[in-house]
Phi, psi and omega in degrees: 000312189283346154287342158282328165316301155332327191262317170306300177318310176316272186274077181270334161339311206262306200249077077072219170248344169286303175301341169278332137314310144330306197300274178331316189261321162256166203215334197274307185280352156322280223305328169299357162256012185247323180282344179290328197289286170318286181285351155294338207256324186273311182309307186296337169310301203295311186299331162336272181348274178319309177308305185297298189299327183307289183344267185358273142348303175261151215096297189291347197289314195295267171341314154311295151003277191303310176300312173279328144343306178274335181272328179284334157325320188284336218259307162312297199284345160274344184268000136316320181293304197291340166314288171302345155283288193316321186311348208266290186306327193286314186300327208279311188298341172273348190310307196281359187286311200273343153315292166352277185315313141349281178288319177328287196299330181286312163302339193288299204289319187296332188284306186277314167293315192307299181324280177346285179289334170284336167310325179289263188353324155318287182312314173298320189302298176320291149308005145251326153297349188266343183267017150299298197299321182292349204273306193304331179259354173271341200271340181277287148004280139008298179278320155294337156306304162326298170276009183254344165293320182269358161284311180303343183291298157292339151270000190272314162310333176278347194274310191269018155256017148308319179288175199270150173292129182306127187255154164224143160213222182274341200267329188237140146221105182256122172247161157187166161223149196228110176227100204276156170305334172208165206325312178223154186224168176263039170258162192173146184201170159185204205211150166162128192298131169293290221221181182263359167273318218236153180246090179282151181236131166180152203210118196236170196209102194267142199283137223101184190194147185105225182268327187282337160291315178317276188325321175300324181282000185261329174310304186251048168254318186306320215250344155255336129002281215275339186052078191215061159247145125025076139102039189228115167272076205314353169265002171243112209294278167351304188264332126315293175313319191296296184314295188307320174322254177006304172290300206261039170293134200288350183256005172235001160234049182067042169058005161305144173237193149164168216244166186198150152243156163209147192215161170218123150264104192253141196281005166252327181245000172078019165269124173249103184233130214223156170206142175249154179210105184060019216237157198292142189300103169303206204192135191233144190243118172268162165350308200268355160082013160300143203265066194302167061336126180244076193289160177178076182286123205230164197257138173303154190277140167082028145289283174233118207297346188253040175308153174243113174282149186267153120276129156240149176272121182231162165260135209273130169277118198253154022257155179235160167237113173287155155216127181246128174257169140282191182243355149317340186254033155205347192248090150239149192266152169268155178292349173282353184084003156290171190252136167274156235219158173292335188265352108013280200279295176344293198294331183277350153261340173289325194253033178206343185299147157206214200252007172290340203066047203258022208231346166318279189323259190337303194277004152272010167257337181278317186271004187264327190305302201282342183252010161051043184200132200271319169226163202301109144295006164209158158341142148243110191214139212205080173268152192219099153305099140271154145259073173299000000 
């Protein structure tokens, strides 16, 4: 009891006069409220308690919190450190990287020049030694030109001392001109007594231009010169064209041909008897100042060997002028873009002849006029017979 007095006394706040009432008057239900009390009061310690150990607890937490906190601070400011190391490595390792790169570029650059000069130094060498060699091969070059100019020279002096000298007598007078497209050419002629009767004529024209025409063409001028074919009667024009065909085949001389006319003349019965083989017709002007064509169609020599060739025979009214050309002396192109004609070239020796031959000279001054150009794309060769 007096400890419930006691308890009262403490606390009158709490159990008042009414629990003092309680107290004085039930004493069972006192006590049973002091225990209710008593366990009220152990309980309220224990949450105390409890209360204190949470505090505690986040008290320790907060701390542990802070310790970690603090450790992770630590833990950071070291891999900042380790950062701020590898960034330290990573600048010193680009240094040297760029040191590297430096010297790298500096040996390259060092390198790349040496390479240079010696490639120049190459080239100067190599090009002086290579502008000896060119000197050397131009100055050899030089000397074969030379010697193939005084060879052409020598064959251009050996081809006209082939042509015939111009003759005049009482039976014959002969003029020509001879103008090859380059040094030598494949035109060629001549003249020359068979007999103390017959007078051979003749003028061939081999296809091409240069030393090889040339040559062909002195081969078969030597072989009617010399009159040295084969079962061949030079006074019959038929059996000359016949004898050179045979010889003179295009598969045994590099596809060379030629066109040719040849005539004999006998100076007692006044008979022209002639064969052309592929070659533009001369043209004979007679007394009566009539115009002749001296046609005769025939195939060219060294097409095909078994040609059978033709003649024809005319009688001359004398006195006549014959004229045998190439087709160098009229197929010219004009500066109009026309072709000059053989009836052209006829005409224009008919209104200009005269008894000098000077209408040579004049129709090679005509055709340089007319195509404005000095030189010839083909031979120009243009012989001319009086028959007195």
């Amino acid at each position: 009891m007096d400890l419930l007095k006691s308890v009262v006394a403490i606390k009158p706040d709490i159990f008042g006069e009414s629990f003092q009432k309680i107290v004085t008057g039930r004493k069972s239900e006192a006590i049973k409220i002091l225990k209710e009390y008593n366990n009220w009061k152990t309980q309220q310690e224990k949450a105390k308690t409890q209360q204190m150990k949470a505090v505690a607890q986040q008290e320790k937490a907060k701390t542990q919190q802070v310790i970690i906190s603090s450790q992770s601070d630590t833990i950071q400011q070291n891999m900042l450190k380790n950062k701020i190391k590898d960034l330290e490595l990573s600048r010193q390792e680009l240094e040297l990287s760029k040191q590297t790169t430096y010297r790298n570029f500096s040996l390259t650059v060092s390198l790349f020049i040496i390479i240079l000069a010696a490639i120049i130094y190459s080239r100067y060498v190599n090009r002086k030694r290579t502008g000896k060699i060119i000197e050397e091969k131009n100055n050899k070059l030089e000397e074969a030109i030379k010697i193939i100019r005084s060879d052409i020279e020598v064959a251009i002096e050996y081809i006209n001392s082939l042509l015939p000298e111009q003759i005049s007598n009482k039976y014959f007078h002969t003029s020509w001109l001879y103008k090859p497209s380059e040094n030598l050419g494949g035109d060629i002629f001549g003249y020359h007594w068979l007999d103390e009767a017959n007078f051979a004529i003749y003028l061939l024209d081999v296809s091409g231009h240069g030393v090889g025409a040339a040559l062909h063409s002195v081969t078969a001028l030597n072989a009617l010169k010399n009159e040295n074919l084969p079962d061949t009667d030079f006074k019959l024009p038929s059996q000359v064209l016949s004898g050179l065909n045979k010889i003179f085949q295009m598969s045994d001389y590099d596809d060379k041909y030629f066109t040719m006319w040849y005539g004999v003349y006998n100076i007692y019965t006044y008979d022209l008897t002639y064969a052309c083989a592929g070659h533009p017709p001369p043209f004979c002007i007679d007394n009566t100042g009539k115009t002749i064509k001296l046609v005769c169609e025939n195939f060219f020599i060294g097409g095909t060997k078994e040609f059978d060739f033709k003649s024809e025979t005319i009688k001359i009214n004398k006195p006549a002028k014959i004229y045998i050309y190439s087709d160098g002396a009229y197929e010219i192109k004009k500066i109009d873009g026309g072709m000059m004609t053989i009836d052209d070239m006829i005409n224009y020796i008919k209104a200009n002849e005269d008894s000098e031959g000077s209408e040579l000279q004049g129709l090679f001054e005509h055709i340089i006029n007319l195509q404005r150009n000095e030189i010839l794309e083909d031979d120009f060769t243009l012989l001319k017979v009086v028959i007195e």
